[in-house]
C-alpha positions in Angstrom: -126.4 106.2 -284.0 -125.6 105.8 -288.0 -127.8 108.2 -290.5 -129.5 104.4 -291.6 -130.5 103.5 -288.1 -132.0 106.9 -287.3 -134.3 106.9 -290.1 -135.3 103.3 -289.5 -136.0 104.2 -285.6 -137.0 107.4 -286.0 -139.3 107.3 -289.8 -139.8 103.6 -290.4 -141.0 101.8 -287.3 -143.8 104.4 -286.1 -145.4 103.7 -289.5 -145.1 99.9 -288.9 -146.3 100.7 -285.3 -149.6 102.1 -287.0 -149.7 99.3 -289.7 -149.4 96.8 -286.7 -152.0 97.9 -284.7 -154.3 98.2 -287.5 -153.2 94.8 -288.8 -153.9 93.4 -285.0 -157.6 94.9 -284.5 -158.5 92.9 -287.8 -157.0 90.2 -287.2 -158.7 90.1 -283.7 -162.3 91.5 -284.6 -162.5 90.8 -288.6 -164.2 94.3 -289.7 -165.9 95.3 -293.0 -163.5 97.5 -294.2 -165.2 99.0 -297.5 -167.2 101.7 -295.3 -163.8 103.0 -293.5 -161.7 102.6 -297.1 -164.3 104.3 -299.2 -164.6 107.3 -296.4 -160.6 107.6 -296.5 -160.8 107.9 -300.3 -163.4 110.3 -300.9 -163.3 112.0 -298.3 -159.9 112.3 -296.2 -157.3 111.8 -298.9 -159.0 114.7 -301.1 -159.1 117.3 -298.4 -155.0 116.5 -298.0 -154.4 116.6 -301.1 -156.7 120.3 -300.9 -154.8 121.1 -297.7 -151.0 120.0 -298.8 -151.3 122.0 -302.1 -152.7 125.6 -301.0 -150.6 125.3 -297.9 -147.5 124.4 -299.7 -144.6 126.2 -302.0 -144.7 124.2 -304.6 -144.4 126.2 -308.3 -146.6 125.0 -311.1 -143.4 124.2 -313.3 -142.4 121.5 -310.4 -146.1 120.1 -310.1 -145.8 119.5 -314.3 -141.8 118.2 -314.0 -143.4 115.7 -310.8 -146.8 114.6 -312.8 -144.4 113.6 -315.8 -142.0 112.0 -313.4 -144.8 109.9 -312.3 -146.5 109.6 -315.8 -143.2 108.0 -317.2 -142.0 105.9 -314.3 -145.2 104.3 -314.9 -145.5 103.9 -318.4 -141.5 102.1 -317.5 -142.3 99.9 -315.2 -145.4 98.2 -317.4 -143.2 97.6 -320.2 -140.6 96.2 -317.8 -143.4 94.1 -316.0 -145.0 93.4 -319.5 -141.7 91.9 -320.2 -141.5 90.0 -316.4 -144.8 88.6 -317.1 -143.6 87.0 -320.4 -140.9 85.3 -319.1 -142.7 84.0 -316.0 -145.3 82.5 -318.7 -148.4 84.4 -316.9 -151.9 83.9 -318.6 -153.7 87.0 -320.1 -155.8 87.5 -316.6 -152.8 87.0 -314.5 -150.4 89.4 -317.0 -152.8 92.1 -316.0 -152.7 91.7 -312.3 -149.0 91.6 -312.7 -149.0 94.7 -314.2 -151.1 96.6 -312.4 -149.2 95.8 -309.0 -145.7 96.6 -310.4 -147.2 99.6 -312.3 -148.6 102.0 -308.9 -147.3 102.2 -306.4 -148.4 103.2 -302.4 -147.6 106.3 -302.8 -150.7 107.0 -300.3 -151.0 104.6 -297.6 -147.7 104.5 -297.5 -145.4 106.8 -299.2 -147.4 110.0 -297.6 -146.4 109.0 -294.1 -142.9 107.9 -295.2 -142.3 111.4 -296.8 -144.1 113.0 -293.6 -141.8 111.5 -291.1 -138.5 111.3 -293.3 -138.1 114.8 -294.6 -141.2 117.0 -293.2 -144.3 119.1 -294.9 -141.8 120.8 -298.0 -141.2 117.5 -299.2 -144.9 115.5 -298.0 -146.2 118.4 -300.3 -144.9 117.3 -303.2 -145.1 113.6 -302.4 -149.2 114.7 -302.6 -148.8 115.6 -306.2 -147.0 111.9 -307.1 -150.0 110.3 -305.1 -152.6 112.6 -307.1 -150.8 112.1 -310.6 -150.8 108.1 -309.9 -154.4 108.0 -308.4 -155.4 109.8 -312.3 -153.3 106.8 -313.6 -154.8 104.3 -311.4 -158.4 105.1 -312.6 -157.8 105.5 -315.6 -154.8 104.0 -317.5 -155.1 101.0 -314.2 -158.7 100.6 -314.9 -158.1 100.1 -319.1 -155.0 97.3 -317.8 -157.5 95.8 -315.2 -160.5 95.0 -317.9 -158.3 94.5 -320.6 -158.9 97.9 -322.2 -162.3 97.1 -323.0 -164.9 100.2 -322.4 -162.5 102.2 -324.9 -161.7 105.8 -323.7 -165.0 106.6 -322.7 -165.0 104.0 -319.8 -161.5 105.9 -318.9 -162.9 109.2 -318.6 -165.9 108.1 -316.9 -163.4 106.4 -314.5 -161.5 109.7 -314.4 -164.6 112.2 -313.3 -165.7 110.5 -310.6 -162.3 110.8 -308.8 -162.3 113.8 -305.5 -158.7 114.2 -305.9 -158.7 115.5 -309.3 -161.3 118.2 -308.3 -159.4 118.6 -304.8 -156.2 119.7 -307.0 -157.9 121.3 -309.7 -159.8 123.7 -306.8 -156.1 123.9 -305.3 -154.9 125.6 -308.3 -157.5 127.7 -308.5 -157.1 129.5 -305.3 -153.2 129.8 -305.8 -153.3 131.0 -309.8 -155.7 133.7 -308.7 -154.3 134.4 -305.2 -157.2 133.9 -303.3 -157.2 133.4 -299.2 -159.6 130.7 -297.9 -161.5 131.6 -295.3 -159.8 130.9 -291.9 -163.0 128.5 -290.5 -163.3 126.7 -293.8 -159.5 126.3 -293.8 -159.4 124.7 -290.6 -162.2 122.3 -291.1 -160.3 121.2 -294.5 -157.2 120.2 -292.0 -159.1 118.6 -289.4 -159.6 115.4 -292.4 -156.4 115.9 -293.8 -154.7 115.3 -290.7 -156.2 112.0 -290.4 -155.7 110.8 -293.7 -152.5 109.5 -293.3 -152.9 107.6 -290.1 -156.1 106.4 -291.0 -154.3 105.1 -294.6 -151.9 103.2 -292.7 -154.5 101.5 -290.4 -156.4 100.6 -293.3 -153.5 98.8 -294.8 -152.5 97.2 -291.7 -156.3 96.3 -291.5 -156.1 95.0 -295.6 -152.8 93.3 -295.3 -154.7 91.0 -292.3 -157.0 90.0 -294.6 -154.3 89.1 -297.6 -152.1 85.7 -298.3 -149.6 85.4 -300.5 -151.3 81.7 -302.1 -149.4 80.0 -305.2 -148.3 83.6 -306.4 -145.3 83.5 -304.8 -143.0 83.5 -308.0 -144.7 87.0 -309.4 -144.8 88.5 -306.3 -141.0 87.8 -305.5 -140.3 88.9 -309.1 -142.7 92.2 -309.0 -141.7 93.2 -305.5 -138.0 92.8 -307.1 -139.0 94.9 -309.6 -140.8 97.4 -307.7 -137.9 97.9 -304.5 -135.0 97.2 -307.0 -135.3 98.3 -310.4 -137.7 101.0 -309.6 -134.8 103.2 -307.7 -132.2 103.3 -310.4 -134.8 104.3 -313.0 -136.4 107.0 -310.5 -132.9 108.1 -310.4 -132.2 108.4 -314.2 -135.7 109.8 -314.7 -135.4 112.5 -312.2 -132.0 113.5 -313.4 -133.6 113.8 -316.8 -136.1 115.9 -315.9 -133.9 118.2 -313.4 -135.3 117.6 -310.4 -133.5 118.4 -307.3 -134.3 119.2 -303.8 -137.8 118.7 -302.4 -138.9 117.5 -305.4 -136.4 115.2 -306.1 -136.7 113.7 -302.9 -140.4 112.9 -302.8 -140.0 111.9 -306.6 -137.9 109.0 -306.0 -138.9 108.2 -302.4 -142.9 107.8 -303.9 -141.2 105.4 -306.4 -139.6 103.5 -304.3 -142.4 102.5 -302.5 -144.7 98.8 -302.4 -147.4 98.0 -304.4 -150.7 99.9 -304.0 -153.4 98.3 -301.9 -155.5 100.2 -304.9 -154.9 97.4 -307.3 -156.3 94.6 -305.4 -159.6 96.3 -305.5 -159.3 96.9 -308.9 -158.4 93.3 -309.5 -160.9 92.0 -307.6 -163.8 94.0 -309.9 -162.2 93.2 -313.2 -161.0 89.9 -312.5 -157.4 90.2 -313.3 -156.2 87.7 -310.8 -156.6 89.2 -307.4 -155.1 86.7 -305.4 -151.9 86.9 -307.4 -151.8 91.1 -307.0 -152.4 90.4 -303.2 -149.6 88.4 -303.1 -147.3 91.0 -304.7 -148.5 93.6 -302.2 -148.2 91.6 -299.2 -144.4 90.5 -299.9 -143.2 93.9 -301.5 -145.0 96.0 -298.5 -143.3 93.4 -296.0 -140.2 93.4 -297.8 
């Protein structure tokens, strides 16, 4: 069996299998998902991104080379998009949407379990710190695209306190700068919800992805899932060399990069009105895709 084939049987399908299922019990029983999303937010995703970072190896000069991988591959592909949007002839409302689904990625939902079942817990860990730098982005560089950067910087940093993850890492580094051993019990009810954050993720965007059609969008979401699976790659690739990356990091660097358009930035589209039918287009073709 060829090295692509293995990875597509072996990585690939048991994701779809858990994106499937979830995608099948929505179809079949149409849930209210905001309950089950906001619980997987706040509450699982957090304690693995707690979990991932005191279990893991990763040095504090990879987490800052990772967070400014991240930082610039976003700033990248909004001036690309910005560019995308202009030739496509998208209104102001619609240019923001467009944005904001070529700009983040699923670097949770998705990318996590990708990382997980492609190249194990060494490289997962420091797919975590991608998904944690790009969740800080999302609320609050994604939130300023979204309204049309109105709110200023306060909005932003309101935005930016009221997200777990960034006190889930900050309480990470704690405990490794100063060497400190969590207590066994507390340790192992931390793991219990980070275990089931990743499966969990993927139902949920099985279970949003049932719920999504592609409309008249389908010209920007062709052209931001190109940009997102095509361009994307390259530029992860000149951006980590740049940065010398290599090994663990470099792998979940460009991997996280590589990944669809975040479910994220449909809700976010929805509550500022920047065209949410357009950025659920973009992530149903590029996450099918």
């Amino acid at each position: 069996m060829s090295t692509l084939l293995q990875i597509l049987v072996h990585d690939i399908v048991p994701i779809f299998v858990v994106i499937g299922l979830g995608y099948a019990f929505t179809r079949r029983t149409r849930p209210e998902l905001r309950t089950v999303s906001r619980l997987t937010f706040y509450l699982l995703s957090p304690a693995l991104v707690f979990y991932s970072l005191v279990q893991s190896d990763v040095a504090g000069s990879e987490l800052v080379q990772i967070a400014a991988f991240t930082a610039l591959m976003v700033v990248i592909m909004g001036v690309l998009a910005r560019g995308a949007a202009h030739v496509l002839g998208l209104n102001p409302r619609q240019v923001a949407g467009f944005l904001l689904a070529v700009m983040f990625v699923n670097g949770g939902n998705y990318g996590l379990g990708v990382n997980r079942l492609a190249f194990g817990p060494e490289v997962e860990a420091r797919a975590v710190i991608y998904f944690v730098t790009s969740s800080i982005l999302v609320y609050t560089l994604g939130v300023a695209v979204a309204s049309g950067f109105e709110g200023g910087w306060r909005g932003t940093l309101k935005q930016l306190i009221t997200l777990p993850h960034v006190y889930a890492m900050l309480a990470a580094l704690i405990v490794r700068i100063f060497g400190w051993d969590v207590p066994q019990p507390v340790m192992a009810g931390i793991q219990l919800p980070a275990q089931a954050a990743i499966p969990m993720m993927l139902l949920l965007l099985g279970a949003q992805l049932a719920y999504a059609s592609v409309g008249a969008y389908w010209k920007p979401a062709l052209a931001g899932s190109a940009l997102r699976l095509i361009v994307a790659p390259p530029i992860a690739l000149l951006i980590a060399g740049a940065l010398a990356l290599d090994g663990p990091a470099r792998q979940a660097a460009i991997l996280q990069s590589s990944m669809p358009a975040a479910v994220i930035n449909t809700i976010l589209a929805a509550e500022y009105d920047s065209e949410p039918q357009l950025v659920t287009g973009l992530v149903v073709v590029s996450t099918l895709i």
